[in-house]
C-alpha positions, 0 to 999 in steps of 0.5 A: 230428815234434816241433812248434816249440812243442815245442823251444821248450819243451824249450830252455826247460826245459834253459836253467832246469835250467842256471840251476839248477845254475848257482846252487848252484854259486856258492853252494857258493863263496859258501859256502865264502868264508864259511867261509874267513872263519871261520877267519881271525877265529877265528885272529885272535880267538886271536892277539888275545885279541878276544873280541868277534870270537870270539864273532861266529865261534861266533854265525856258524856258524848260518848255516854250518849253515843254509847246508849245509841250504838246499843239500841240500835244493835238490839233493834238489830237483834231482834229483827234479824234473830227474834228472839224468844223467852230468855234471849228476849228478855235479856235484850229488852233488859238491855234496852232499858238499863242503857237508858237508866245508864245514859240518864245516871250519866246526864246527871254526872254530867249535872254535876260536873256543871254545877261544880265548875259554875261554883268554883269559877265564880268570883267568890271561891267556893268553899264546900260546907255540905257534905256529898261524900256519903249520900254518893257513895251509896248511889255508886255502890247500888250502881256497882252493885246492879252491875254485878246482879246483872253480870251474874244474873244475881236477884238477891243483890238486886234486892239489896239494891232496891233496899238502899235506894231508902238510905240514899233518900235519907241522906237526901232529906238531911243534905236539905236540913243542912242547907236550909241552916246553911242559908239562913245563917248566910242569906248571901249564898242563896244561888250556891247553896241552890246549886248544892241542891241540885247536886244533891238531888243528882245523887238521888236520881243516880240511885233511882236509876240504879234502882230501876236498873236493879228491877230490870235484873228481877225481870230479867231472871224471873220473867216478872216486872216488879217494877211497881210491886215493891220492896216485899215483892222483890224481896219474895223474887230474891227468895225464889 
């Protein structure tokens, strides 16, 4: 039989293994506000022509980076000391994998932020004629969004996440029919209005990746990876 001091114990070390997973899970939120943050003054900065504000969205990534770092090493931690099981172990390999989808998302802020400082420090002044605004606001609100399915372990929202991810693309397809109009009506702004692109194709991974993050969110609640299942697939987990 075992002896109080035992239970004590045990209740002990179960309450900091709590704690523990408690922690990373709210720092993958912190996390992820700041990269939410990230991409608003990286949008900001492009619309503006603040090249104050975007030099700090390229300074800031660091710490993206030192954050994804800090993270993983604290889960590897967690499951050598702890080895968890069945949900706990789940929520740490989600964590492990949206972090990475995070950092990513934060890579292409950081893309962003460039690409916006080259154009507005070129000896031409850069005048914006495409329209970013909208295909990013979804992007963020499916980053918003997947942060919220995984804070309240919400698989519904998560689906409503991976249908937008169709929404962003479609913005993606016109923003190239705008360009290509864009540029053969003015050959000479090949190089800006390629820059254009691969902003626009940021925006895009931005949402790929907050889709991926919303896959995570299914797996983590129901146990099944539906990463490559698709959206009827999700759809049926959200059902359950």
């Amino acid at each position: 039989m075992n002896s109080p001091l035992a239970h004590t114990m045990n209740d002990h070390i179960f309450k900091k293994f709590d704690a523990e997973l408690e922690t990373i899970r709210t720092r993958v939120l912190q996390m992820g506000g700041m990269v939410e943050v990230q991409i608003a003054r990286a949008l900001d900065g492009f619309a503006s022509g603040d090249i104050d504000e975007l030099d700090e969205v390229i300074n800031n990534d660091k710490r993206i980076n030192e954050l994804e770092v800090e993270l993983d090493e604290a889960c590897t931690h967690l499951i050598a000391r702890r080895q968890p099981t069945a949900g706990d172990l789940r929520l740490v390999m989600t964590v492990i994998k949206m972090i990475t989808d995070l950092e990513r998302i934060g890579d292409e802020a950081k893309k962003v932020a460039k690409l916006s400082r080259r154009q507005h420090t070129a000896e031409t002044p850069y005048v914006p004629r495409i329209e970013l605004r909208h295909a990013a606001s979804i992007a963020v609100d499916m980053l918003r969004k997947t942060l919220d399915a995984f804070a309240r372990l919400d698989v519904s929202t998560a689906a409503d996440v991976v249908r937008q991810d169709k929404d962003v693309d479609a913005e993606f397809k016109g923003i190239i029919r705008q360009l290509i109009t864009f540029l053969m009506e003015d050959p000479r702004t090949i190089t800006r209005g390629i820059d254009t692109l691969f902003m626009a194709k940021a925006i895009e991974r931005i949402g790929d990746h907050a889709k991926n993050m919303a896959e995570h969110v299914v797996y983590l609640v129901n146990g099944r990876d539906v990463r490559h299942a698709g959206l009827a697939e999700i759809e049926k987990e959200a059902a359950r």
